[in-house]
SERO-4910 file (N, C-alpha, C, O; in steps of 0.05 Angstrom, whole numbers):
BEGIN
 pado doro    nc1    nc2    nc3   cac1   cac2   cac3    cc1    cc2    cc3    oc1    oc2    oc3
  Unk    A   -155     34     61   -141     10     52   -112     16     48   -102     37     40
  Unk    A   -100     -6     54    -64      0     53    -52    -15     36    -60    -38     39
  Unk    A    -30    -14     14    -20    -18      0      6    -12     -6     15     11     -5
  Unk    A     24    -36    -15     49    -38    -23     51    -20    -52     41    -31    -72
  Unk    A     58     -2    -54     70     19    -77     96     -9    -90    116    -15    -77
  Unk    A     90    -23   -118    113    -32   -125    131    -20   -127    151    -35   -129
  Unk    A    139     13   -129    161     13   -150    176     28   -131    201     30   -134
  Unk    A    158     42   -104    187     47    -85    181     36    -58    187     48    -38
  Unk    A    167     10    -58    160    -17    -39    161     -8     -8    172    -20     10
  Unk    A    143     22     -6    126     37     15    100     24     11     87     18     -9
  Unk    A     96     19     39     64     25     52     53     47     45     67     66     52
  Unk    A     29     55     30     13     80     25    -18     65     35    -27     42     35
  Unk    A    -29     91     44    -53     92     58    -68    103     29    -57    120     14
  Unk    A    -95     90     22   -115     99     13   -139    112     31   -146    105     54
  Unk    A   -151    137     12   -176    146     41   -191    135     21   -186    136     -3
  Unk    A   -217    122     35   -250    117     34   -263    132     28   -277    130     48
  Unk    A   -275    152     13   -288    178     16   -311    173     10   -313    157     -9
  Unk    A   -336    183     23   -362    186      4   -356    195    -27   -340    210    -38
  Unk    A   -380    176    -38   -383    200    -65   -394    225    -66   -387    242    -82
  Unk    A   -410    228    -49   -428    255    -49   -421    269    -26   -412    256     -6
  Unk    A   -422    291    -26   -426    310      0   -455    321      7   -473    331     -7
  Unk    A   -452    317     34   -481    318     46   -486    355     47   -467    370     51
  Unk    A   -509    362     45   -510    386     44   -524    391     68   -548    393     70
  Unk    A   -506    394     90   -515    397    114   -509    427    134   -511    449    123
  Unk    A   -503    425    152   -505    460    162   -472    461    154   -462    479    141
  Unk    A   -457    438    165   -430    451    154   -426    460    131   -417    482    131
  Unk    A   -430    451    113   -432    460     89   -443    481     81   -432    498     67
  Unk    A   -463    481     90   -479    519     94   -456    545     99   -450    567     90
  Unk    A   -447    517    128   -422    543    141   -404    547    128   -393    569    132
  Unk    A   -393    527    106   -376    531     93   -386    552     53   -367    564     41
  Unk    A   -408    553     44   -423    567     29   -416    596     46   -406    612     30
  Unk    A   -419    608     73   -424    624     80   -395    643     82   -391    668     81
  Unk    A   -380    621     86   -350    641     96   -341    648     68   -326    667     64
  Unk    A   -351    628     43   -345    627     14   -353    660      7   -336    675     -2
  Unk    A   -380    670     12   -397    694      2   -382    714     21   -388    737     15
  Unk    A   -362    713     43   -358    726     60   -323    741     46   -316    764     41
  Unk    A   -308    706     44   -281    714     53   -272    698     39   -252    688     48
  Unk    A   -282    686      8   -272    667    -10   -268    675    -38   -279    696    -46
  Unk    A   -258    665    -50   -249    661    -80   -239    641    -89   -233    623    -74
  Unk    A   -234    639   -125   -232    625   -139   -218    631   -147   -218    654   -154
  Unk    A   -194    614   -153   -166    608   -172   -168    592   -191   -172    569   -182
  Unk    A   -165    593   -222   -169    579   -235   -143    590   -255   -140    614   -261
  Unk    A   -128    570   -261   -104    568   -274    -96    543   -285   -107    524   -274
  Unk    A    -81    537   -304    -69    510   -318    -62    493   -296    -70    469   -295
  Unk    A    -45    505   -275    -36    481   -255    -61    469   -244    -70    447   -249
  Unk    A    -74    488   -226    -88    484   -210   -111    495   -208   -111    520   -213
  Unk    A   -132    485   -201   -157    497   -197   -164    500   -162   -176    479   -158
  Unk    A   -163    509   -147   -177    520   -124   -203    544   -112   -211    565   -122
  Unk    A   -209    531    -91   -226    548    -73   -209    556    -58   -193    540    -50
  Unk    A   -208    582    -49   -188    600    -29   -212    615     -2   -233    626     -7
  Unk    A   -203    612     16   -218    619     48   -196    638     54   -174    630     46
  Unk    A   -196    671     69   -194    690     86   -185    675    111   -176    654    101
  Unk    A   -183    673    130   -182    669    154   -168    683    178   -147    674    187
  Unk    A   -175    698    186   -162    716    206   -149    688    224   -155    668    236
  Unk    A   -124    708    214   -106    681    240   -113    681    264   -112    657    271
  Unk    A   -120    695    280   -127    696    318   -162    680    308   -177    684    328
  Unk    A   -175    668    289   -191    654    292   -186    625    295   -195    610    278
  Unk    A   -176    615    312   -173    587    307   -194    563    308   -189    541    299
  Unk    A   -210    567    316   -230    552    319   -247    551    293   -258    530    285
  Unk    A   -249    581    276   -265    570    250   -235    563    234   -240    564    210
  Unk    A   -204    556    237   -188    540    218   -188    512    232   -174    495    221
  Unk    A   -199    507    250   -197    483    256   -218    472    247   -216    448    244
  Unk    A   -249    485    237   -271    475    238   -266    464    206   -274    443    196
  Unk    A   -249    486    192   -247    469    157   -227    449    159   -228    431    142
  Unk    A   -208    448    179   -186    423    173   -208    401    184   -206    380    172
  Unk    A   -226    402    203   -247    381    211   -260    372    185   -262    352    171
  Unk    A   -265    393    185   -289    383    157   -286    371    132   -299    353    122
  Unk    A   -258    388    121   -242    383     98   -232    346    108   -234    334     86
  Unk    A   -226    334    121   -219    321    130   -245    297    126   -246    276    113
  Unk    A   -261    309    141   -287    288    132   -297    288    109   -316    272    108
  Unk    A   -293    299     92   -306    294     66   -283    289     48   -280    288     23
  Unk    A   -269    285     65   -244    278     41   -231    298     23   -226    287      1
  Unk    A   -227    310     24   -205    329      1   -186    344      7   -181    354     29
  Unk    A   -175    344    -10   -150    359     -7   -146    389     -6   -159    403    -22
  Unk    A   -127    402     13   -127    429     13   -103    430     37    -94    411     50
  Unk    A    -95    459     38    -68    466     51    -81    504     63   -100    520     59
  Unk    A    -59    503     76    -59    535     92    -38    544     94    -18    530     88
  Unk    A    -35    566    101    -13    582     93    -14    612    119    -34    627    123
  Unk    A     -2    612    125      2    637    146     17    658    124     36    652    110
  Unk    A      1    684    125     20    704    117     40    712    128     37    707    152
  Unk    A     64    724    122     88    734    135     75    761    155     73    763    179
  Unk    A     70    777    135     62    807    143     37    807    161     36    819    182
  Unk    A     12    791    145    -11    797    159    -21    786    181    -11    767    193
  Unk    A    -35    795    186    -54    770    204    -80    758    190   -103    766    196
  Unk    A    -74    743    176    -92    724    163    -78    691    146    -57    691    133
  Unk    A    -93    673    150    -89    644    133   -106    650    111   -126    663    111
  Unk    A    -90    634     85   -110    626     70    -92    602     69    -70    592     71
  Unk    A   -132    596     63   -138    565     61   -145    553     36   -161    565     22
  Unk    A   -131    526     27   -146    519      4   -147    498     -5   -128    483     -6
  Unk    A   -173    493    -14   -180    467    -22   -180    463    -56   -189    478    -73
  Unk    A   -169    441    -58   -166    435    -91   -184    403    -88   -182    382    -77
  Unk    A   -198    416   -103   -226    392   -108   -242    402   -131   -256    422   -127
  Unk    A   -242    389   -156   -256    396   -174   -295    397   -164   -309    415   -174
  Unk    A   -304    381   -148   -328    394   -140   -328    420   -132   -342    436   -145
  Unk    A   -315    429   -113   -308    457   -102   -312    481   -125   -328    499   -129
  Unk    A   -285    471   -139   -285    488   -156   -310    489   -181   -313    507   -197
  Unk    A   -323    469   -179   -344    475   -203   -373    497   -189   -385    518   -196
  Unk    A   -375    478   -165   -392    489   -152   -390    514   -148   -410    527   -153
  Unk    A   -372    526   -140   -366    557   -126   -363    575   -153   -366    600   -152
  Unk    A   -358    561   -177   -353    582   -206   -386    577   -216   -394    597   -229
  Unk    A   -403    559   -214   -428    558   -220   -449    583   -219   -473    579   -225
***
């Protein structure tokens, strides 16, 4: 849904999201890279789930911007300078409850 912002009278896009997330193989796949190559940030600003990702994998960083994308939430990546690896991360209080559970 799209909407006039009164106060600086932009067009902004709302996303639709399910309420629930389906617990389906992505999600599995995503549980799995968690036990593999993940962690938890928990701080006053922000709460996140953090993903490893060897940078020359592109196909499993494309598979979380897919996914992340369909279930709606928010998250960012980051190329190291030095290494060869992304981290990835999603800030979603489900995430984070679930994965500190």
């Amino acid at each position: 849904r799209d909407y006039i912002n009164p106060l600086t009278k932009r067009m902004n896009k709302s996303k639709v999201c399910k309420r629930y997330i389906d617990l389906d193989e992505d999600f599995m796949t995503i549980i799995g890279y968690f036990a593999g190559d993940g962690w938890v940030l928990l701080d006053q600003k922000n709460n996140s789930v953090g993903f490893a990702i060897f940078s020359e994998d592109t196909d499993i960083l494309k598979f979380f911007i897919k996914y992340m994308n369909k279930i709606c939430v928010d998250f960012s990546y980051k190329k190291e300078k030095n290494k060869r690896v992304i981290q990835f991360y999603v800030r979603n209080t489900f995430f984070t409850l679930f994965f500190t559970s």
